[in-house]
C-alpha atoms as a printed R data frame, in Angstrom:
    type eleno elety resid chain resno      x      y       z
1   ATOM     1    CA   UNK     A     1  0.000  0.000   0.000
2   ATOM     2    CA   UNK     A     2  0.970  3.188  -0.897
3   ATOM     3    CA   UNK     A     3  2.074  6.001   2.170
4   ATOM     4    CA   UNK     A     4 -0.212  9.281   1.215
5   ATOM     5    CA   UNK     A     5  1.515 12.566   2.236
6   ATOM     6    CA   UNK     A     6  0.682 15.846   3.026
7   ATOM     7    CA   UNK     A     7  2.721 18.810   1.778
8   ATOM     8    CA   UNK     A     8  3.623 21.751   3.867
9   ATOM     9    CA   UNK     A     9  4.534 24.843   1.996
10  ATOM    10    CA   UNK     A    10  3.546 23.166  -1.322
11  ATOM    11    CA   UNK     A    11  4.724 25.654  -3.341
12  ATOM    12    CA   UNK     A    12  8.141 27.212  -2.486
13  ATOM    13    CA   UNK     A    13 11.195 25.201  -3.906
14  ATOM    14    CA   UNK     A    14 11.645 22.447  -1.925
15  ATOM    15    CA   UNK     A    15  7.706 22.095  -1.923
16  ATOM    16    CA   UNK     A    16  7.621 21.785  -6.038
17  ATOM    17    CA   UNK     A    17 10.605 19.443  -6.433
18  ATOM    18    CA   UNK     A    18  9.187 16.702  -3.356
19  ATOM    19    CA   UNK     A    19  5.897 16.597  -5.477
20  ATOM    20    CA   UNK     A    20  7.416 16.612  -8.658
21  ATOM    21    CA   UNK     A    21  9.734 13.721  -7.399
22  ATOM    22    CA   UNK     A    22  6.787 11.848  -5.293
23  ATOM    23    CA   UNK     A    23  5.047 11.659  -9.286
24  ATOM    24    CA   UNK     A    24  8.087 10.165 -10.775
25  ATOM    25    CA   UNK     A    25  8.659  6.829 -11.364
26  ATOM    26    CA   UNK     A    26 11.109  5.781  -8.458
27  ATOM    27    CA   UNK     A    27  8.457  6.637  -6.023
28  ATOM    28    CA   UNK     A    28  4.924  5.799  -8.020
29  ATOM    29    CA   UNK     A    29  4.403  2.274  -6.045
30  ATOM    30    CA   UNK     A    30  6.002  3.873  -2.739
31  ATOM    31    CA   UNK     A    31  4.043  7.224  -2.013
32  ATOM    32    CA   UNK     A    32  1.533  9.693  -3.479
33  ATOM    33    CA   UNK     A    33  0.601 13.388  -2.120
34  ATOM    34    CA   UNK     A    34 -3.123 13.338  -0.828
35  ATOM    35    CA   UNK     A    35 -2.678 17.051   0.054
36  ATOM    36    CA   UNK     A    36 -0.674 20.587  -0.541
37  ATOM    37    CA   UNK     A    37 -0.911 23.114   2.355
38  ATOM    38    CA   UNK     A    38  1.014 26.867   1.830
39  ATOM    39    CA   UNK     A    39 -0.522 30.539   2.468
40  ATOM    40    CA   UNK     A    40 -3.762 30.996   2.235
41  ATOM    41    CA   UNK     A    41 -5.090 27.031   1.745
42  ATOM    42    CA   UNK     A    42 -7.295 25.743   4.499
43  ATOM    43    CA   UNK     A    43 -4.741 22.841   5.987
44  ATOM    44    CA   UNK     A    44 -7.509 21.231   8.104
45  ATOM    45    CA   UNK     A    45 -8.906 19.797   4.427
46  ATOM    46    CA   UNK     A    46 -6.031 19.194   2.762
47  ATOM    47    CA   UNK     A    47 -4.925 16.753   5.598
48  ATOM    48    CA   UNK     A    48 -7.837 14.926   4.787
49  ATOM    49    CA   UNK     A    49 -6.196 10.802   4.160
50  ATOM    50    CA   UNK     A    50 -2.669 12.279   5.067
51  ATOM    51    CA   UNK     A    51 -0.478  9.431   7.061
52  ATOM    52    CA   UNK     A    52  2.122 11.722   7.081
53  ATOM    53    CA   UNK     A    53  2.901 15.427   6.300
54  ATOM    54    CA   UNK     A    54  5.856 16.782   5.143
55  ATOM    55    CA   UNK     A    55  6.974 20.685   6.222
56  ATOM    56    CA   UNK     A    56  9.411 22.847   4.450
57  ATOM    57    CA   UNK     A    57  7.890 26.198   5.143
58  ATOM    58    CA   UNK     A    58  8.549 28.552   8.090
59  ATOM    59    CA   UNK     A    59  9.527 28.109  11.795
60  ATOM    60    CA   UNK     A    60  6.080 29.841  12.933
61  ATOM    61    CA   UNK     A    61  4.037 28.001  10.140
62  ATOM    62    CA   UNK     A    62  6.061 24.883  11.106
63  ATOM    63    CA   UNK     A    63  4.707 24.786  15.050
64  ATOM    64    CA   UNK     A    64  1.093 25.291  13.518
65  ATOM    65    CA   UNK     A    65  1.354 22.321  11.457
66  ATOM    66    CA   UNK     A    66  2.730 20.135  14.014
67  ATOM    67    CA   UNK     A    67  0.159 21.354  16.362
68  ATOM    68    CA   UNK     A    68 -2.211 19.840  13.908
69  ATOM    69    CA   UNK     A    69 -0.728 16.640  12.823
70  ATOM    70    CA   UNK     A    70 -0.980 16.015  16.351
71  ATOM    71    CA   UNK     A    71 -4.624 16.369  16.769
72  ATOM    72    CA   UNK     A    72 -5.095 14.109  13.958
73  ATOM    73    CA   UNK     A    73 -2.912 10.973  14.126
74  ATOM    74    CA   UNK     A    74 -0.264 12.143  11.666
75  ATOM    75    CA   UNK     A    75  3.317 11.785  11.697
76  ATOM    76    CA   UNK     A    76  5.157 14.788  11.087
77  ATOM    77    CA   UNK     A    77  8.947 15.177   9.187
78  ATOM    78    CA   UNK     A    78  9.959 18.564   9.452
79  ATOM    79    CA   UNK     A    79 12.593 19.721   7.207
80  ATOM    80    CA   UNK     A    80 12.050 23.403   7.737
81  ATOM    81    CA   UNK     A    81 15.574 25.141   9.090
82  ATOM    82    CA   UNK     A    82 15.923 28.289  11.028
83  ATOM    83    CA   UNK     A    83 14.203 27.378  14.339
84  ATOM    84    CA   UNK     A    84 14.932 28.218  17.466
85  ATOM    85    CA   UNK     A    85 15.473 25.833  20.513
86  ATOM    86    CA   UNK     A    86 12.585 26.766  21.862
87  ATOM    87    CA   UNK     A    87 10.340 25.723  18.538
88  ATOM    88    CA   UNK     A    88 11.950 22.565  18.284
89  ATOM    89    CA   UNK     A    89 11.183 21.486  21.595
90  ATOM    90    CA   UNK     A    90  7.600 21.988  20.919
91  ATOM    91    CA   UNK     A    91  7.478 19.988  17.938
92  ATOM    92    CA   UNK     A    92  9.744 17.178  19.329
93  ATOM    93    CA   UNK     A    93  7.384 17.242  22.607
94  ATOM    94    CA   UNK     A    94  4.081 16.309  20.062
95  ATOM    95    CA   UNK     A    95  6.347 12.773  19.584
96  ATOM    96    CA   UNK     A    96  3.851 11.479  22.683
97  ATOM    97    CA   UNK     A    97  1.322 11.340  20.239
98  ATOM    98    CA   UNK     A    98  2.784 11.190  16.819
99  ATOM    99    CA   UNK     A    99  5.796  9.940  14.822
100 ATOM   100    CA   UNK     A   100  8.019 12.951  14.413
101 ATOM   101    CA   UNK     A   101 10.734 13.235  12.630
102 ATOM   102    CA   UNK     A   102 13.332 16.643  12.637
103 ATOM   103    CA   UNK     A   103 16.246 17.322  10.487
104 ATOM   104    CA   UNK     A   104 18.228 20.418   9.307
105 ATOM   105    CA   UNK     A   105 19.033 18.266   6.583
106 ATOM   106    CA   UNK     A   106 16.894 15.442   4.679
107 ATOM   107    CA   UNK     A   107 20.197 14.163   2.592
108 ATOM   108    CA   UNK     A   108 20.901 10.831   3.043
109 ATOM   109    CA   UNK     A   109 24.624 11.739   2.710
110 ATOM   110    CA   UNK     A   110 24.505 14.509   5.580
111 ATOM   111    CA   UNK     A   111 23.263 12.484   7.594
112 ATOM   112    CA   UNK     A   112 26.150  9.703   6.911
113 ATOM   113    CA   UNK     A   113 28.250 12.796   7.642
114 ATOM   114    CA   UNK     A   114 26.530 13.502  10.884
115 ATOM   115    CA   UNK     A   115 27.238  9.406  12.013
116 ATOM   116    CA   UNK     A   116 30.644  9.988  10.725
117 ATOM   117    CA   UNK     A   117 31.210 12.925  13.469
118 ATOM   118    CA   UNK     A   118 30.382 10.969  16.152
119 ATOM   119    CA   UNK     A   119 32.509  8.340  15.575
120 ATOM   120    CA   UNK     A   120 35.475 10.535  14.859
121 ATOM   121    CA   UNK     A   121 34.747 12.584  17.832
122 ATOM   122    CA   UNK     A   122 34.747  9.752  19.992
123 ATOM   123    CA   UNK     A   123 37.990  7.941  18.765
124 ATOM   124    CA   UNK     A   124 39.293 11.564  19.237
125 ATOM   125    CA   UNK     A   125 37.801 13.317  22.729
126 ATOM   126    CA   UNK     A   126 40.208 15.648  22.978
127 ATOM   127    CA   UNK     A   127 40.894 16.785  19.544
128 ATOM   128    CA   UNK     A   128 40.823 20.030  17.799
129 ATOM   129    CA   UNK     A   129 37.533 20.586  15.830
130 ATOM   130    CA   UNK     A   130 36.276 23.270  13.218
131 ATOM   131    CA   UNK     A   131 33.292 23.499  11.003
132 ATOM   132    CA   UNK     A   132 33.155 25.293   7.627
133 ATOM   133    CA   UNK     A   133 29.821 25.457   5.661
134 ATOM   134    CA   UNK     A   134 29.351 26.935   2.179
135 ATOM   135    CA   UNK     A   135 25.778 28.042   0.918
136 ATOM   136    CA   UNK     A   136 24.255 29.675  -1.564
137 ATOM   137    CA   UNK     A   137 24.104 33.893  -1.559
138 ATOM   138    CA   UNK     A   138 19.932 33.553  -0.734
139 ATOM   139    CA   UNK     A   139 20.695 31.350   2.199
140 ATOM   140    CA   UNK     A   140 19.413 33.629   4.849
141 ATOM   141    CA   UNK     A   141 20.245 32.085   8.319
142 ATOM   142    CA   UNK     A   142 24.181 31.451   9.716
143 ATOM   143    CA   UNK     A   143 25.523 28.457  10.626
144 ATOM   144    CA   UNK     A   144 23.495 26.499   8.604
145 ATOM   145    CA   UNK     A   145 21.344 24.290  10.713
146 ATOM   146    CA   UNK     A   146 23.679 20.786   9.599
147 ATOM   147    CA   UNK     A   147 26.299 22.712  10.730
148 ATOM   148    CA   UNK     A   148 24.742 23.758  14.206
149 ATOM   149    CA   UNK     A   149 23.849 19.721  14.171
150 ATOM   150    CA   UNK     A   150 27.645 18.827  13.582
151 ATOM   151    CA   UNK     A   151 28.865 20.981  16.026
152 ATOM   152    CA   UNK     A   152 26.399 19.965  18.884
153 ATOM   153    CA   UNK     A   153 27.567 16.272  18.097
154 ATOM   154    CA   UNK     A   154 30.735 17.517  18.897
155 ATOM   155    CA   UNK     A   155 29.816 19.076  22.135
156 ATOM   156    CA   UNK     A   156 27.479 16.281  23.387
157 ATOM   157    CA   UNK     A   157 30.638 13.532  23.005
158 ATOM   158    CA   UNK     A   158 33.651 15.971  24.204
159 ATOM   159    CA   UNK     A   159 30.835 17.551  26.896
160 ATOM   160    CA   UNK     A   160 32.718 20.732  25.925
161 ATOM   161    CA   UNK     A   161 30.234 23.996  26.812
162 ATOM   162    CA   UNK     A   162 28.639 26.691  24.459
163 ATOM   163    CA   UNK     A   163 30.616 29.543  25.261
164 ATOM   164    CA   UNK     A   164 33.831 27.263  23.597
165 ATOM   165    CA   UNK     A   165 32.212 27.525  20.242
166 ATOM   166    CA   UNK     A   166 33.765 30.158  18.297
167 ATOM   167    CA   UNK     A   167 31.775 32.092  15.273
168 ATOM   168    CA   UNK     A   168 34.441 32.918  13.262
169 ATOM   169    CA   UNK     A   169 37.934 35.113  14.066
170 ATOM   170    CA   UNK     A   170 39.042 38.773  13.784
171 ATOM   171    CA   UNK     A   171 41.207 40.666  15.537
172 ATOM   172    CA   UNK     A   172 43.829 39.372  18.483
173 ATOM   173    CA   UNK     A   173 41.948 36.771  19.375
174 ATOM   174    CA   UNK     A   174 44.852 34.949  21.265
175 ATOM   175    CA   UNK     A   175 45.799 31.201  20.541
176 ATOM   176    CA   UNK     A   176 43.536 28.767  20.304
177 ATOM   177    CA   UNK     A   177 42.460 27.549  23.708
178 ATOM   178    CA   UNK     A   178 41.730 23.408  24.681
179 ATOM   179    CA   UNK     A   179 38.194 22.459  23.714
180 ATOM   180    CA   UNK     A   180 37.683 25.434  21.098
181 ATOM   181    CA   UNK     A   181 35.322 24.753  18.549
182 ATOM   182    CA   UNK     A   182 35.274 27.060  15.061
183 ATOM   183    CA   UNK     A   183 32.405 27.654  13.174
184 ATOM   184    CA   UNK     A   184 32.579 29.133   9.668
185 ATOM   185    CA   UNK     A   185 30.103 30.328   7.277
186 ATOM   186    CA   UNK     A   186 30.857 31.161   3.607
187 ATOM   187    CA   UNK     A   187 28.110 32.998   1.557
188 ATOM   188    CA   UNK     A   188 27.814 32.916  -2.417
189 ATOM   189    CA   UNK     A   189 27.028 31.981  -5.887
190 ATOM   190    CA   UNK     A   190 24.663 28.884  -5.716
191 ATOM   191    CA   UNK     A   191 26.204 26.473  -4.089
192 ATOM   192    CA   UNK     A   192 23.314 24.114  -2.361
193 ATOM   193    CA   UNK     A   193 25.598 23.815   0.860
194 ATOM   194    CA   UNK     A   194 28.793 21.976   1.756
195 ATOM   195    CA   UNK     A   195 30.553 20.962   5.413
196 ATOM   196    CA   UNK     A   196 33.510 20.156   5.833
197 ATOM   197    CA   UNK     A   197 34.377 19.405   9.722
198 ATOM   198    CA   UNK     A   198 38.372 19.335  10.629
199 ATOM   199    CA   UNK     A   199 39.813 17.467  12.993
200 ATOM   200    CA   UNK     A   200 43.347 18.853  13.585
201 ATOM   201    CA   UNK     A   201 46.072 16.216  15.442
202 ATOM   202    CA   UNK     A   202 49.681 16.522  15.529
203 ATOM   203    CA   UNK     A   203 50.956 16.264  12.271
204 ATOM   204    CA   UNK     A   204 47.905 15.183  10.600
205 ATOM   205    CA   UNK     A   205 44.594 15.942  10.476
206 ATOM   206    CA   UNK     A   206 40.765 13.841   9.238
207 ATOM   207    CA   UNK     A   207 38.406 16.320   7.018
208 ATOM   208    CA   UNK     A   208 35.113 14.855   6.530
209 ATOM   209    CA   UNK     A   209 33.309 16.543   3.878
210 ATOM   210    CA   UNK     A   210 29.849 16.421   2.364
211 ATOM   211    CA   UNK     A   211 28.892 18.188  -1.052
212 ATOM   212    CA   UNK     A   212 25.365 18.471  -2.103
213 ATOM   213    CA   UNK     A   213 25.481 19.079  -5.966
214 ATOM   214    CA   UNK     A   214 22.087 19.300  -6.515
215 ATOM   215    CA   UNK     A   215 18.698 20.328  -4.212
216 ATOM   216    CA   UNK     A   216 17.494 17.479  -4.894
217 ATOM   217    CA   UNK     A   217 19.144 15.202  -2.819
218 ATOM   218    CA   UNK     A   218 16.838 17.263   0.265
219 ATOM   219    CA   UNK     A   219 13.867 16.169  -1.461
220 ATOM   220    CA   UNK     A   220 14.534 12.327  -2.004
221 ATOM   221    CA   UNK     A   221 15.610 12.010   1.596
222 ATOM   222    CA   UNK     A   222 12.283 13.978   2.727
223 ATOM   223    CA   UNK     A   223 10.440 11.292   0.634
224 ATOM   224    CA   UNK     A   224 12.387  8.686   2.301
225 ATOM   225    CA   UNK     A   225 11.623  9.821   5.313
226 ATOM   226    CA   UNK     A   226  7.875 10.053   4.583
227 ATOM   227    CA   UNK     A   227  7.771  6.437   3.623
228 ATOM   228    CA   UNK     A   228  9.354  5.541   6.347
229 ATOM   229    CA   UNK     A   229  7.171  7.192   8.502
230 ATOM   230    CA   UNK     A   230  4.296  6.729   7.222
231 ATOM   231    CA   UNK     A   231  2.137  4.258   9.581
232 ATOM   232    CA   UNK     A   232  5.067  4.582  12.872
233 ATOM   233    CA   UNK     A   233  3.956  4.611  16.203
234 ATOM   234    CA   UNK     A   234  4.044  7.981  18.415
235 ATOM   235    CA   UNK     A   235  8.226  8.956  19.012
236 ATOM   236    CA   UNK     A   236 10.742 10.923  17.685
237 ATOM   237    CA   UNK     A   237 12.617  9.394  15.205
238 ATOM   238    CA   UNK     A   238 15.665 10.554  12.912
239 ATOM   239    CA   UNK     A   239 17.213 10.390   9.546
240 ATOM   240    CA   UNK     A   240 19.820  7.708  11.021
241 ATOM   241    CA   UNK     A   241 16.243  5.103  11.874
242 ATOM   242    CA   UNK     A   242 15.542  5.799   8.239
243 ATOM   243    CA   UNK     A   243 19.212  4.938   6.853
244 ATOM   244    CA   UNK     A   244 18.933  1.919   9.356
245 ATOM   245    CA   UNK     A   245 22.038  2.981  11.165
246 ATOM   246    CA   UNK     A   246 22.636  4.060  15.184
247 ATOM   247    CA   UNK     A   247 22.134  7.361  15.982
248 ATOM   248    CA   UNK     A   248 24.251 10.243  15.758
């Protein structure tokens, strides 16, 4: 049987390519949209035979729709970036009654990358780390969410605090002190993002990189997720249940 979807902000970018992929061929026995939701459309019909709705629109929009997944029984994969702590502890807390599923980034790679960082930052606790991301010249929130993920993989194995993350240099800003983590965002063209994280050791150093060379790598791994999903009892899940590897 099929997994029907709902989608959230149906017609910004990311909205057009997941329906335009969902139609294709790889994914015509897997899934099929029973609903588009963006500004304007009355969301309480379009849910209407949803299992599942998928959300790339805005933070505030974003707590709406979760709010009312949750009143009806369905699971919710939110690939919508730019939210604060604060929102995504109210969407994560609806995983009582619903499958959830967050990500700042639906690529099946990225989220290799983020098991990747784990491991590397627990074979090395007390290495030096730093975290470079590259976007597009529209992207218009910095660090990048996967890069805010990366680093707080970092932090939760070395149990290294906040304050030790450092946005970017200028000035004298002394040497680098123990358990400093760098975070750098780069700005331009149309690059869809990459991350690179560093991890510097005497006389050598690991650089684990991910590349997205097309948008479209967001939207499979959204649709992934959906089919996964799709039918899950209530608890928050991640992009690592749907790759079928531990969590990161």
């Amino acid at each position: 049987m099929k997994a029907k979807f709902v989608m959230s902000g149906a017609r910004g970018r990311m909205g057009q390519m997941i329906l335009s992929l969902a139609r294709g061929p790889e994914y015509s026995e897997l899934i099929e949209a029973s609903g588009q939701i963006d500004l304007g459309d009355d969301p309480v019909t379009q849910i209407k035979g949803a299992q599942v709705m998928i959300d790339f629109s805005s933070p505030e929009n974003s707590i709406k729709m979760a709010e009312l997944c949750a009143a009806n029984g369905i699971g919710f994969v939110l690939g919508t970036t730019g939210l604060t702590i604060e929102q995504k502890e109210k969407i994560q807390a609806h995983a009582n009654r619903i499958a959830v599923l967050v990500s700042p980034n639906m690529s099946l790679g990225v989220n290799l990358l983020f098991y990747l960082t784990e491991l590397a930052a627990k074979a090395l606790p007390n290495v030096e780390a730093e975290i470079v991301e590259l976007h597009h010249n529209q992207k218009v929130d910095g660090p990048s969410g996967t890069a805010i993920r990366m680093k707080d993989i970092i932090r939760n194995v070395t149990k290294v605090a906040e304050d030790k993350v450092i946005h970017g240099r200028h000035g004298l800003v002394g040497k680098r002190t123990s358990g400093e983590i760098g975070m750098h965002a780069v700005r331009g063209g149309d690059t869809p993002g990459d991350h690179t994280v560093y991890f510097f050791l005497e006389g050598e150093r690991i650089e684990i990189t991910h590349r997205a060379l097309s948008r479209s790598v967001f939207a499979h791994g959204a649709i992934r997720a959906a089919i996964f999903l799709a039918g899950k009892p209530p608890g928050l899940y991640s992009m690592t249940d749907v790759l079928g590897i531990a969590h990161a």
